[in-house]
PyMOL Python script that loads the backbone (N, CA, C, O; Angstrom):
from pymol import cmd

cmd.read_pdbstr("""\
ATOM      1  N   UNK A   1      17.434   1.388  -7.924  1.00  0.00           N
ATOM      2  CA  UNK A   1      17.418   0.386  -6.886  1.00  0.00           C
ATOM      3  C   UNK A   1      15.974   0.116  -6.464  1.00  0.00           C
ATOM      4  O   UNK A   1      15.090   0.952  -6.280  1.00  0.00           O
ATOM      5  N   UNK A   2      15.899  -1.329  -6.337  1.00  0.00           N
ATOM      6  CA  UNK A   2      14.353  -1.624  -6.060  1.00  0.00           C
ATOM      7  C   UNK A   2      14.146  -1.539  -4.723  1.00  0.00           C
ATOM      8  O   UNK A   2      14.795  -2.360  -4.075  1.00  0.00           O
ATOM      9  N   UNK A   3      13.474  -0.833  -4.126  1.00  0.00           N
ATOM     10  CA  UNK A   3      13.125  -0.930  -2.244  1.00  0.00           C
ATOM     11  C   UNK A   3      11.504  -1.854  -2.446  1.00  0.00           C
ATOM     12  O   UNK A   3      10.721  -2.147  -3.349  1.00  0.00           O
ATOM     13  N   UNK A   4      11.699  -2.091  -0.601  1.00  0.00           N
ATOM     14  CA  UNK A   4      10.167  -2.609  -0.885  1.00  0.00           C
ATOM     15  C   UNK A   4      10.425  -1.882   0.979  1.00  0.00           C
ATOM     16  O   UNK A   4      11.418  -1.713   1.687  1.00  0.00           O
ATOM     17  N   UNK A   5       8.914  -1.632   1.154  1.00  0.00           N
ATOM     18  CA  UNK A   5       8.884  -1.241   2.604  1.00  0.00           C
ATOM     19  C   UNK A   5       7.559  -1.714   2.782  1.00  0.00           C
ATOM     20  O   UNK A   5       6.697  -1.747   1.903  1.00  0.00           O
ATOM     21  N   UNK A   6       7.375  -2.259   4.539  1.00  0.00           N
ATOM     22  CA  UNK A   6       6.231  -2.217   5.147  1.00  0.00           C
ATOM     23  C   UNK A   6       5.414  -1.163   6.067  1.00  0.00           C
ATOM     24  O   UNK A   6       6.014  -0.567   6.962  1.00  0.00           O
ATOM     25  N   UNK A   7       4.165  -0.963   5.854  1.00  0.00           N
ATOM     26  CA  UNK A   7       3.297  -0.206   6.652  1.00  0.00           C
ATOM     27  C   UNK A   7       2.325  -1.308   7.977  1.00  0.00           C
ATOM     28  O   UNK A   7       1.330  -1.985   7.719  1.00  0.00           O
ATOM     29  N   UNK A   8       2.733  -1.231   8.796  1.00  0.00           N
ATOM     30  CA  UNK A   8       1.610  -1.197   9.465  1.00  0.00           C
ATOM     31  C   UNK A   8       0.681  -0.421  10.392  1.00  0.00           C
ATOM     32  O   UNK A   8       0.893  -0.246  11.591  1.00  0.00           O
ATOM     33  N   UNK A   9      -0.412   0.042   9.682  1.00  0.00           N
ATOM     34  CA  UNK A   9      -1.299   0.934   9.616  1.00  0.00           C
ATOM     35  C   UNK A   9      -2.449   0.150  10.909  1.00  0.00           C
ATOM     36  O   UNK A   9      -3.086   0.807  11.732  1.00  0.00           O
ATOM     37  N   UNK A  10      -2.461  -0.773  10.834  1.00  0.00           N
ATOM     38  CA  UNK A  10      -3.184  -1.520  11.809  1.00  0.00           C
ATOM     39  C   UNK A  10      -3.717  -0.690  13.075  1.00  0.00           C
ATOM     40  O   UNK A  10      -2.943   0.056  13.674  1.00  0.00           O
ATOM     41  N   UNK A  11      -4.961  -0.825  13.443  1.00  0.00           N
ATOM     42  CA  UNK A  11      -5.594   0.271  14.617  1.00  0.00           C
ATOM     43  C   UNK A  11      -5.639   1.651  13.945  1.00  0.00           C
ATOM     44  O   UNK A  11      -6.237   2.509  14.595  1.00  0.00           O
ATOM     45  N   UNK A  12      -5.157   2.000  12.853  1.00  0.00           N
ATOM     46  CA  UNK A  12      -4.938   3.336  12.758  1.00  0.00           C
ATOM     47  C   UNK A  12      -5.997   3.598  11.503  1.00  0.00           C
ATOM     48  O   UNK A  12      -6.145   2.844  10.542  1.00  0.00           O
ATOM     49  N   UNK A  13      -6.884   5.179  11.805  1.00  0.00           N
ATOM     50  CA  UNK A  13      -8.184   5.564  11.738  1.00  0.00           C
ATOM     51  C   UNK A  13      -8.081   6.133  10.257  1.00  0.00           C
ATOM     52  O   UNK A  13      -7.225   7.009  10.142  1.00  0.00           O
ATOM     53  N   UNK A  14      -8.670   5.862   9.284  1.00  0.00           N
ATOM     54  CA  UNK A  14      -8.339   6.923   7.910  1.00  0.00           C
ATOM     55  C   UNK A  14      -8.685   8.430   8.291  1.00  0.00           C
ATOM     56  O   UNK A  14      -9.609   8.910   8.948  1.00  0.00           O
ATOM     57  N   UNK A  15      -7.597   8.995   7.633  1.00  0.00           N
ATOM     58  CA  UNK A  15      -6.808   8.614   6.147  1.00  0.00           C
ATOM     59  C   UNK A  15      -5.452   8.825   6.914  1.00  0.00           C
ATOM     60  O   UNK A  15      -4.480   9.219   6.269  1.00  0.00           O
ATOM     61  N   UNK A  16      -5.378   8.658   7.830  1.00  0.00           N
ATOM     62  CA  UNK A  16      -3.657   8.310   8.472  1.00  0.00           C
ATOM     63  C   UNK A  16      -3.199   6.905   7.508  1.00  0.00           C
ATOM     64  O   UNK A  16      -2.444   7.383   6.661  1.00  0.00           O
ATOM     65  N   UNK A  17      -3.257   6.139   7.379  1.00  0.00           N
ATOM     66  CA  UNK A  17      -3.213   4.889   6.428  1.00  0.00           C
ATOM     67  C   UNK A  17      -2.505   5.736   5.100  1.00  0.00           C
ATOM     68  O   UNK A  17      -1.413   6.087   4.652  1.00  0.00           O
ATOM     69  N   UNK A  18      -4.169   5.794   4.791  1.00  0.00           N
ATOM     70  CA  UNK A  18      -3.636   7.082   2.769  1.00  0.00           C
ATOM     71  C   UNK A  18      -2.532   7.504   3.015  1.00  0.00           C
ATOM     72  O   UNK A  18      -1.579   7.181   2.306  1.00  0.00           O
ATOM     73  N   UNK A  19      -2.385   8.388   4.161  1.00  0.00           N
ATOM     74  CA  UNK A  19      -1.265   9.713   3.912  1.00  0.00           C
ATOM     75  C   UNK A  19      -0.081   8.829   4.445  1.00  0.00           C
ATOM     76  O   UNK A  19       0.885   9.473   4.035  1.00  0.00           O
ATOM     77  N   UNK A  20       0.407   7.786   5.085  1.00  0.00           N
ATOM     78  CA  UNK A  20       1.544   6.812   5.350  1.00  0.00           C
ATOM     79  C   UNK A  20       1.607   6.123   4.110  1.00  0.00           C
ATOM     80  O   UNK A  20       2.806   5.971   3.872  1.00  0.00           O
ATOM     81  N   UNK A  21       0.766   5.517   2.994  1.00  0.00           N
ATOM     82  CA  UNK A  21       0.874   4.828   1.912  1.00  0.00           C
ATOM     83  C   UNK A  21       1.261   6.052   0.625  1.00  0.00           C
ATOM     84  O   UNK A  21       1.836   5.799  -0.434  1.00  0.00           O
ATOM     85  N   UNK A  22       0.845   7.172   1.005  1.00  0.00           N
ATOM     86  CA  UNK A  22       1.062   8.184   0.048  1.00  0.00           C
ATOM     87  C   UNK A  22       3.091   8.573   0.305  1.00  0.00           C
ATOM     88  O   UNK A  22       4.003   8.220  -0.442  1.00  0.00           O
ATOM     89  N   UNK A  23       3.159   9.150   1.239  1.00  0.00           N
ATOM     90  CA  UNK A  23       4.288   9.042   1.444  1.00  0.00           C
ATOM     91  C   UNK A  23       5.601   8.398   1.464  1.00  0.00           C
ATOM     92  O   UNK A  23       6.654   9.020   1.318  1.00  0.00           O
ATOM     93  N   UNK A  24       5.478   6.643   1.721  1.00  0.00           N
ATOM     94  CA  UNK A  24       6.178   5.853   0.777  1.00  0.00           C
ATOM     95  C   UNK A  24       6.431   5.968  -0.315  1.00  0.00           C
ATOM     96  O   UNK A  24       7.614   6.038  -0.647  1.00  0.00           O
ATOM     97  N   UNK A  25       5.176   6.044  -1.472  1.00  0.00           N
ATOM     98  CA  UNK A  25       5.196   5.743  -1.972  1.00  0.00           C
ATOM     99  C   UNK A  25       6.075   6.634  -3.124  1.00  0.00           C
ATOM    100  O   UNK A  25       6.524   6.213  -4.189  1.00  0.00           O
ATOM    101  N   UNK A  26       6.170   8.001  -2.559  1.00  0.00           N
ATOM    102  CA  UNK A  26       6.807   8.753  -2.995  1.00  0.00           C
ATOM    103  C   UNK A  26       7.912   8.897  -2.688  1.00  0.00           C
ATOM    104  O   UNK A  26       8.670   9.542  -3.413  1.00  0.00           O
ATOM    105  N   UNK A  27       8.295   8.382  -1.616  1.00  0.00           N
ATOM    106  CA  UNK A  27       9.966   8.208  -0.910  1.00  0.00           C
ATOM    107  C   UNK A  27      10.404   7.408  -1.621  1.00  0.00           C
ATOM    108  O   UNK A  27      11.618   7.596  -1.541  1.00  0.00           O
ATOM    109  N   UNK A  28      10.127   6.107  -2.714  1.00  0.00           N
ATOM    110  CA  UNK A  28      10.700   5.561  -3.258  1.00  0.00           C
ATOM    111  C   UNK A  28      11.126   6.012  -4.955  1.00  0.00           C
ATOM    112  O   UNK A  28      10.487   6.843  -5.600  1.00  0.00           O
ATOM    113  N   UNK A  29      11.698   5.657  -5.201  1.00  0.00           N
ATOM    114  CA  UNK A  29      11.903   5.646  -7.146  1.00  0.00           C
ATOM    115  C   UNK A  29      11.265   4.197  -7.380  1.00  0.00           C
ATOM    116  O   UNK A  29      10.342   4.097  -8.188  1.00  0.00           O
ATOM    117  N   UNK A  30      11.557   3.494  -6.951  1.00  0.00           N
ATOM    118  CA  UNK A  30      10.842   2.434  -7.499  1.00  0.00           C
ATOM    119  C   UNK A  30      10.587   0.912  -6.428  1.00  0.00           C
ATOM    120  O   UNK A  30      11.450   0.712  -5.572  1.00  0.00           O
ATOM    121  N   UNK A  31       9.564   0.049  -6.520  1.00  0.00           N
ATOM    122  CA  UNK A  31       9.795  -1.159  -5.471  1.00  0.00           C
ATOM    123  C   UNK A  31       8.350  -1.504  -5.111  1.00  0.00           C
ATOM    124  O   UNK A  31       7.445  -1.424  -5.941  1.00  0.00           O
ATOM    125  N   UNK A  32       8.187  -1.844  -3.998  1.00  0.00           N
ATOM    126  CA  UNK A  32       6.704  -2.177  -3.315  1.00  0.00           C
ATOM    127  C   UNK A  32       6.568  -2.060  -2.071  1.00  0.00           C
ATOM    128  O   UNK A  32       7.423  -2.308  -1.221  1.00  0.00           O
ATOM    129  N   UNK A  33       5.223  -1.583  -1.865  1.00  0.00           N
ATOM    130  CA  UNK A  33       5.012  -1.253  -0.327  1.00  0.00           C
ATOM    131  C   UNK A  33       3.630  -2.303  -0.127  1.00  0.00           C
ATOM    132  O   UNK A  33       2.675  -2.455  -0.888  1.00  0.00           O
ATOM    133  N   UNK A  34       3.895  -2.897   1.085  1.00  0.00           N
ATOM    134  CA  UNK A  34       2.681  -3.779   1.711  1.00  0.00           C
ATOM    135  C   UNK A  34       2.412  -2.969   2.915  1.00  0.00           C
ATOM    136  O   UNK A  34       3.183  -2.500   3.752  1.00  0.00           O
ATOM    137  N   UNK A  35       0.801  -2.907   2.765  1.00  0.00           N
ATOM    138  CA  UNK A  35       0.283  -2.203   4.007  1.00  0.00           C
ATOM    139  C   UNK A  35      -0.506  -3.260   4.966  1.00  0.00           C
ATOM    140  O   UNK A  35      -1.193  -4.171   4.503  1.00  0.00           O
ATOM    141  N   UNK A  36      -0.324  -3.027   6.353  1.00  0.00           N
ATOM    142  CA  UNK A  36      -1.071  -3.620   6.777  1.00  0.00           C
ATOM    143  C   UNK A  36      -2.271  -2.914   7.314  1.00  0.00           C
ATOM    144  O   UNK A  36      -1.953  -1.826   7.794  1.00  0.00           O
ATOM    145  N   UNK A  37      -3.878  -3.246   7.411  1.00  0.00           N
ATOM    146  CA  UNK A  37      -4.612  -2.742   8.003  1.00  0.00           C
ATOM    147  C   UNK A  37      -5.206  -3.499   8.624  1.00  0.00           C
ATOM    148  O   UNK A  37      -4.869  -4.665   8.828  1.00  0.00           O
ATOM    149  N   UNK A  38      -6.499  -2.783   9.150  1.00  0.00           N
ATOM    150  CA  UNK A  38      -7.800  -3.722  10.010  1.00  0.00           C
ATOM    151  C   UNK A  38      -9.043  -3.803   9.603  1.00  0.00           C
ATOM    152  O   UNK A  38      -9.715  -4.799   9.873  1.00  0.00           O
ATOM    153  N   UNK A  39      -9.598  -2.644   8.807  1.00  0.00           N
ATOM    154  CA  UNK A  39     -10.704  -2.370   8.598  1.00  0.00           C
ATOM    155  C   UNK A  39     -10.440  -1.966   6.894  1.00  0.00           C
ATOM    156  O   UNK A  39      -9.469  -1.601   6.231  1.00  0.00           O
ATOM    157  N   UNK A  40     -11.945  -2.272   6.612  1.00  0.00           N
ATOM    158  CA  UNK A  40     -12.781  -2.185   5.218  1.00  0.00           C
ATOM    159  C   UNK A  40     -12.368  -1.040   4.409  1.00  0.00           C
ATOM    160  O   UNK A  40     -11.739  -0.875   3.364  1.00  0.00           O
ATOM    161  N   UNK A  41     -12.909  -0.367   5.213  1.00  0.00           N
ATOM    162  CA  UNK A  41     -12.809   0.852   4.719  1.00  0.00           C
ATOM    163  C   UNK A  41     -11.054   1.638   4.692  1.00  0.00           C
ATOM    164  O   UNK A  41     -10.983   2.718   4.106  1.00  0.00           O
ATOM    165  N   UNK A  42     -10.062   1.206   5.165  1.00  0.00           N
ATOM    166  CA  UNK A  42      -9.075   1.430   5.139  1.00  0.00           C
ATOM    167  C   UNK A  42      -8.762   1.021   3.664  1.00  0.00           C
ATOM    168  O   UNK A  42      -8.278   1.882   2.930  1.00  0.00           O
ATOM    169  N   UNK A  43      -9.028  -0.360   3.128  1.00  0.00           N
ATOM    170  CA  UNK A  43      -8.401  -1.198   2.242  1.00  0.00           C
ATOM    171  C   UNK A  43      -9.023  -0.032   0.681  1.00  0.00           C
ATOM    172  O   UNK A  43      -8.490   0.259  -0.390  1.00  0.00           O
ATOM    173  N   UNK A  44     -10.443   0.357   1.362  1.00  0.00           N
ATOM    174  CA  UNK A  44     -10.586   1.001  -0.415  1.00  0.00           C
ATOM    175  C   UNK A  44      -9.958   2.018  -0.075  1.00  0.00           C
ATOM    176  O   UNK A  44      -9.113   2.299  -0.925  1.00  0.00           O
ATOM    177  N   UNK A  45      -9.972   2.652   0.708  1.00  0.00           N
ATOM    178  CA  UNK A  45      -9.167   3.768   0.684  1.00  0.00           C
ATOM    179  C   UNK A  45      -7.641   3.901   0.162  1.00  0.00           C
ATOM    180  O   UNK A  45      -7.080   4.875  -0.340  1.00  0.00           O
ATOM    181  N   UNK A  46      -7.307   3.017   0.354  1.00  0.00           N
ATOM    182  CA  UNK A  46      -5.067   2.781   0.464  1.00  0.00           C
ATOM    183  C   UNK A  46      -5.447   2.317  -1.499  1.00  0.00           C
ATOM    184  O   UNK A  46      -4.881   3.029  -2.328  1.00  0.00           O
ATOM    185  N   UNK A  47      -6.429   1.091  -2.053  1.00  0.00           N
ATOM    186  CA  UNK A  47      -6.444   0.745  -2.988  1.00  0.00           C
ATOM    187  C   UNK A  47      -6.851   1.920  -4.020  1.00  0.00           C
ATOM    188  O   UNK A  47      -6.547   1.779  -5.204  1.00  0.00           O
ATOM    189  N   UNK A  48      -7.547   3.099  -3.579  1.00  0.00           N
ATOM    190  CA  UNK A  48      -8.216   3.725  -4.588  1.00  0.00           C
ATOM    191  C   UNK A  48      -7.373   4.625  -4.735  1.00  0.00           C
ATOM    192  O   UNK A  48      -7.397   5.212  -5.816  1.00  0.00           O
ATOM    193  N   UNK A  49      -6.254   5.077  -3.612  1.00  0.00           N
ATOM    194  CA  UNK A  49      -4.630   5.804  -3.873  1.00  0.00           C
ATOM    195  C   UNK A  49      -3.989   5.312  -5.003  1.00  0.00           C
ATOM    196  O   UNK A  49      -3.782   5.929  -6.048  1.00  0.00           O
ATOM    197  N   UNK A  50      -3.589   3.795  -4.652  1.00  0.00           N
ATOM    198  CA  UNK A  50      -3.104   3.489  -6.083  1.00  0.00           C
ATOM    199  C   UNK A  50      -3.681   3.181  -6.788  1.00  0.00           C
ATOM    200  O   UNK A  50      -2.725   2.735  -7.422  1.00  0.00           O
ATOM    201  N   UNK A  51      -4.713   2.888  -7.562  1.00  0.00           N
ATOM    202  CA  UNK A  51      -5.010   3.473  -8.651  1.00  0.00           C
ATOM    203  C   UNK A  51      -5.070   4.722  -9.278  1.00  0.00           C
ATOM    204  O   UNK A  51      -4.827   4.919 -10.468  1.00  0.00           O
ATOM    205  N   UNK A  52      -5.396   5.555  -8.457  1.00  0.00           N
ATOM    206  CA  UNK A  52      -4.873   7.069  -8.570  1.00  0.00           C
ATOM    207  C   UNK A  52      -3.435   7.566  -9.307  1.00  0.00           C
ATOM    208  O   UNK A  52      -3.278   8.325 -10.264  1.00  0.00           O
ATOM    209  N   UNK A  53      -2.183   6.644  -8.261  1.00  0.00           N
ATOM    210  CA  UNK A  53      -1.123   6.678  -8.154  1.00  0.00           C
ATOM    211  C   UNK A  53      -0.672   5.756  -9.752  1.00  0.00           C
ATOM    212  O   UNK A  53       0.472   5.539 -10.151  1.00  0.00           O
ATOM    213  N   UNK A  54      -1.478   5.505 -10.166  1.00  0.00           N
ATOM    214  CA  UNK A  54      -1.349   4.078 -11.419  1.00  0.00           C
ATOM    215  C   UNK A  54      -0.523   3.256 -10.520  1.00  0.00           C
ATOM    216  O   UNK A  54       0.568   3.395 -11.073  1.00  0.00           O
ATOM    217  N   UNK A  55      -0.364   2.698  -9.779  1.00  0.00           N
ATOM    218  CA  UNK A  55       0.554   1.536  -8.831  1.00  0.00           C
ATOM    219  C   UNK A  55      -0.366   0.183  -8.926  1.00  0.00           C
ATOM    220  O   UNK A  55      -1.548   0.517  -8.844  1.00  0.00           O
ATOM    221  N   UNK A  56      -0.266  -0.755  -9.023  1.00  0.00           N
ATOM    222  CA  UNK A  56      -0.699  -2.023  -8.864  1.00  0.00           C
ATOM    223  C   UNK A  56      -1.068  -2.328  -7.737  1.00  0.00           C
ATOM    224  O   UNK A  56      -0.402  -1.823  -6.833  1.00  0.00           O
ATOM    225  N   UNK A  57      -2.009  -3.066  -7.406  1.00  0.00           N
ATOM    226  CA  UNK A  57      -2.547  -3.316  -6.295  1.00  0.00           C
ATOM    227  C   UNK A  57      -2.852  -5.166  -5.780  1.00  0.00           C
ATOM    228  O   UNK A  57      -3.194  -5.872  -6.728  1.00  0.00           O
ATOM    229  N   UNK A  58      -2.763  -5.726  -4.708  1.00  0.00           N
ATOM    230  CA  UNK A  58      -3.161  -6.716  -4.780  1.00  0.00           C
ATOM    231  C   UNK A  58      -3.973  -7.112  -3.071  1.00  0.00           C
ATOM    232  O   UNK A  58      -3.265  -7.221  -2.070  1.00  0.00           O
ATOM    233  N   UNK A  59      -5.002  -7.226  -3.033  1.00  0.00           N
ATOM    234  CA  UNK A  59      -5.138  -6.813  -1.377  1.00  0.00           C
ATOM    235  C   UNK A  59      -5.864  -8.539  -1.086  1.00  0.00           C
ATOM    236  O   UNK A  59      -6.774  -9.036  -1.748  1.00  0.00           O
ATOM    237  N   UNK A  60      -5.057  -9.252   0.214  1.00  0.00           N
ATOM    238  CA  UNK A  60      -5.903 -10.457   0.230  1.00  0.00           C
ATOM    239  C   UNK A  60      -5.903 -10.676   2.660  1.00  0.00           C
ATOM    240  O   UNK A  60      -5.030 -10.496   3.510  1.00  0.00           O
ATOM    241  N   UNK A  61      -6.891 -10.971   2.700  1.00  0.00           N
ATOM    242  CA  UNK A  61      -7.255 -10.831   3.994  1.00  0.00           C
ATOM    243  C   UNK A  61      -5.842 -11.742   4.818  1.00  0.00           C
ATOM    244  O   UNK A  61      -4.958 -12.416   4.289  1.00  0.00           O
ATOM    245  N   UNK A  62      -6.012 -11.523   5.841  1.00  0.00           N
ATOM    246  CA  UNK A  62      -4.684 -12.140   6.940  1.00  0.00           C
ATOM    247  C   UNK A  62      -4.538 -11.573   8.098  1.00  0.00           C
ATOM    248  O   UNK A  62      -4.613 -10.378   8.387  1.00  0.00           O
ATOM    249  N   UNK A  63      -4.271 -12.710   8.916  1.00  0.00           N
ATOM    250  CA  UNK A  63      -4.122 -12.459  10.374  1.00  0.00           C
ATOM    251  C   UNK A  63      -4.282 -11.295  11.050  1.00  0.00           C
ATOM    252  O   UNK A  63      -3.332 -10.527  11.203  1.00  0.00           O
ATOM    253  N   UNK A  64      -5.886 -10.961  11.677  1.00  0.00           N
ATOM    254  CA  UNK A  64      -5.818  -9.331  12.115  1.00  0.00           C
ATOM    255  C   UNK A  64      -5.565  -8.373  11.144  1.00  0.00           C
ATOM    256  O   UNK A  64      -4.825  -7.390  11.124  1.00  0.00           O
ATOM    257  N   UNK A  65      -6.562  -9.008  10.104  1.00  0.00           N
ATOM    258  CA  UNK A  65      -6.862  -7.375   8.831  1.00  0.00           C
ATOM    259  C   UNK A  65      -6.422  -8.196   7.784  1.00  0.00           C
ATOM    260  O   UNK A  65      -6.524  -9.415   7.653  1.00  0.00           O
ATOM    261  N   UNK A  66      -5.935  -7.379   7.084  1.00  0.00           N
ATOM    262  CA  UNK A  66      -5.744  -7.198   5.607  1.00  0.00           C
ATOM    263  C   UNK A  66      -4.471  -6.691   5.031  1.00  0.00           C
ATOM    264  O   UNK A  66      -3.929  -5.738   5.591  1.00  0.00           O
ATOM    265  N   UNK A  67      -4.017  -7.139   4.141  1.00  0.00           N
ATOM    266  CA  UNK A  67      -2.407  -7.382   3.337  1.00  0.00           C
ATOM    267  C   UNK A  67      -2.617  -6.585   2.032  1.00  0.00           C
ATOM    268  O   UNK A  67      -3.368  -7.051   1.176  1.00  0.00           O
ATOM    269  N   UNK A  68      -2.052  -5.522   1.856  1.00  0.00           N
ATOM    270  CA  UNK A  68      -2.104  -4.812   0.639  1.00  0.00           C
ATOM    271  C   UNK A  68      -1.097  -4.768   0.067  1.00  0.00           C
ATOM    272  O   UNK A  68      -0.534  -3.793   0.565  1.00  0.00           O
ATOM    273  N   UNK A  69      -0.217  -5.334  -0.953  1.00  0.00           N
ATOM    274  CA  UNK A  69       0.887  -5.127  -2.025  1.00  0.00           C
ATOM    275  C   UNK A  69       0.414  -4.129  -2.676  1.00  0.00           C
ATOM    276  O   UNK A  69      -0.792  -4.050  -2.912  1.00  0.00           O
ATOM    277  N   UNK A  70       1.407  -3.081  -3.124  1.00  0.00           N
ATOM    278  CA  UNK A  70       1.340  -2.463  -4.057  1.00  0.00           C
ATOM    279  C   UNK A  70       2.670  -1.786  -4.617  1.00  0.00           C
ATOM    280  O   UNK A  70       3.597  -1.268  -3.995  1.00  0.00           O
ATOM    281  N   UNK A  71       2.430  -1.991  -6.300  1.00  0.00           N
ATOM    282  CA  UNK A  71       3.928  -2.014  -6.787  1.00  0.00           C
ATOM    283  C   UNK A  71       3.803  -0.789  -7.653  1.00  0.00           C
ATOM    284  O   UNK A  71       2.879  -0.480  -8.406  1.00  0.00           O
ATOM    285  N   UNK A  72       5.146  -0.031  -7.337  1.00  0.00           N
ATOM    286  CA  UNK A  72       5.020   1.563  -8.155  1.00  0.00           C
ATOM    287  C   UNK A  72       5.743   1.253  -9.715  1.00  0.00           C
ATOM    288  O   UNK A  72       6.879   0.802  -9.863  1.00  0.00           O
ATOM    289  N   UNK A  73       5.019   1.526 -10.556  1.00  0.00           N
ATOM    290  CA  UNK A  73       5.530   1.790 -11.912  1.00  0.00           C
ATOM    291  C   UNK A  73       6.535   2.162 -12.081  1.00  0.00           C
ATOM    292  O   UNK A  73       7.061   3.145 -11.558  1.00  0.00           O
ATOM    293  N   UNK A  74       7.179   1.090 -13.208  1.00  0.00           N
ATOM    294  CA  UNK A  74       8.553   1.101 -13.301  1.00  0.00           C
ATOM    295  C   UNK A  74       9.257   0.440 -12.488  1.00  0.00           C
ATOM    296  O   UNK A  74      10.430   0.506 -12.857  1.00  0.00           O
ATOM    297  N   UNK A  75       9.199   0.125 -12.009  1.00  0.00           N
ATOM    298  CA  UNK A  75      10.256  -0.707 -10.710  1.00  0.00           C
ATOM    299  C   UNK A  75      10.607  -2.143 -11.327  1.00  0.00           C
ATOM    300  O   UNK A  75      11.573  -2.806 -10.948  1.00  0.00           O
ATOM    301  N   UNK A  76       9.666  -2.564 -12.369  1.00  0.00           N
ATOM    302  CA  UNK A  76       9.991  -4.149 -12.262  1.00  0.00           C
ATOM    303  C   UNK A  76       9.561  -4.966 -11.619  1.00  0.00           C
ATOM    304  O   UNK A  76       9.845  -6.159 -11.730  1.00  0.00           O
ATOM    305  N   UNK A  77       8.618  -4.372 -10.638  1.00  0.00           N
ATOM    306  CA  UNK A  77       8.246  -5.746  -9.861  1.00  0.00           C
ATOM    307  C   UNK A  77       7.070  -5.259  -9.639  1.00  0.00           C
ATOM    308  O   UNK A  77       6.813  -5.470  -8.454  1.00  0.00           O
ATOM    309  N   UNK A  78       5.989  -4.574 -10.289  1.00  0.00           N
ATOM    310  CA  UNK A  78       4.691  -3.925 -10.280  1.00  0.00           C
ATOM    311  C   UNK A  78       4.108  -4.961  -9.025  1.00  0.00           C
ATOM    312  O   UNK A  78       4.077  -4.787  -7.807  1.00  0.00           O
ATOM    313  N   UNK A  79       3.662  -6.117  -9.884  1.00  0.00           N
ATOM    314  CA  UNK A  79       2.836  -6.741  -9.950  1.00  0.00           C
ATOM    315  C   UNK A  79       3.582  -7.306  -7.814  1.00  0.00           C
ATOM    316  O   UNK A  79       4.727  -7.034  -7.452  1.00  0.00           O
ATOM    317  N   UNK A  80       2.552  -8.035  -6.902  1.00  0.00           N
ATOM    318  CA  UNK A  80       2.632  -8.292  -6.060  1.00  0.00           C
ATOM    319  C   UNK A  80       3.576  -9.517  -6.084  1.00  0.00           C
ATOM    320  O   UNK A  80       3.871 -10.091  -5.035  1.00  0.00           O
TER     321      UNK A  80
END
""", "prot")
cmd.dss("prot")
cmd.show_as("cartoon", "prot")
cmd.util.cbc("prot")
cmd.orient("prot")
């Protein structure tokens, strides 16, 4: 079953972000998680997880921060 879940991480200081994007990401078998953040340094941080994670990544700026898709291998719907 494909899940998709949202984070919003927003205001919140690394690596609280990482370890909420880490944890999805493992609660699922398969799907996509969008994170929301605020800051720079959040975004490489959550992005350099998945790549780690081999997960797909797609991060594009929006209203009060930043929009991170990311799709776990295998699921079918990698890509954002």
């Amino acid at each position: 079953m494909t899940q998709e879940m949202t984070i919003d991480a927003r205001g919140l200081a690394c690596p609280i972000p990482v370890i909420r994007v880490k944890k999805a990401l493992e609660s699922i078998p398969q799907g996509r998680v969008v994170v929301l953040v605020d800051e720079q340094v959040a975004v490489e941080n959550v992005t350099r997880l998945a790549a780690y994670m081999r997960c797909s990544h797609q991060c594009a700026a929006c209203e009060g921060g930043f929009r991170i898709i990311l799709g776990k291998p295998g699921s079918g719907r990698e890509g954002p």
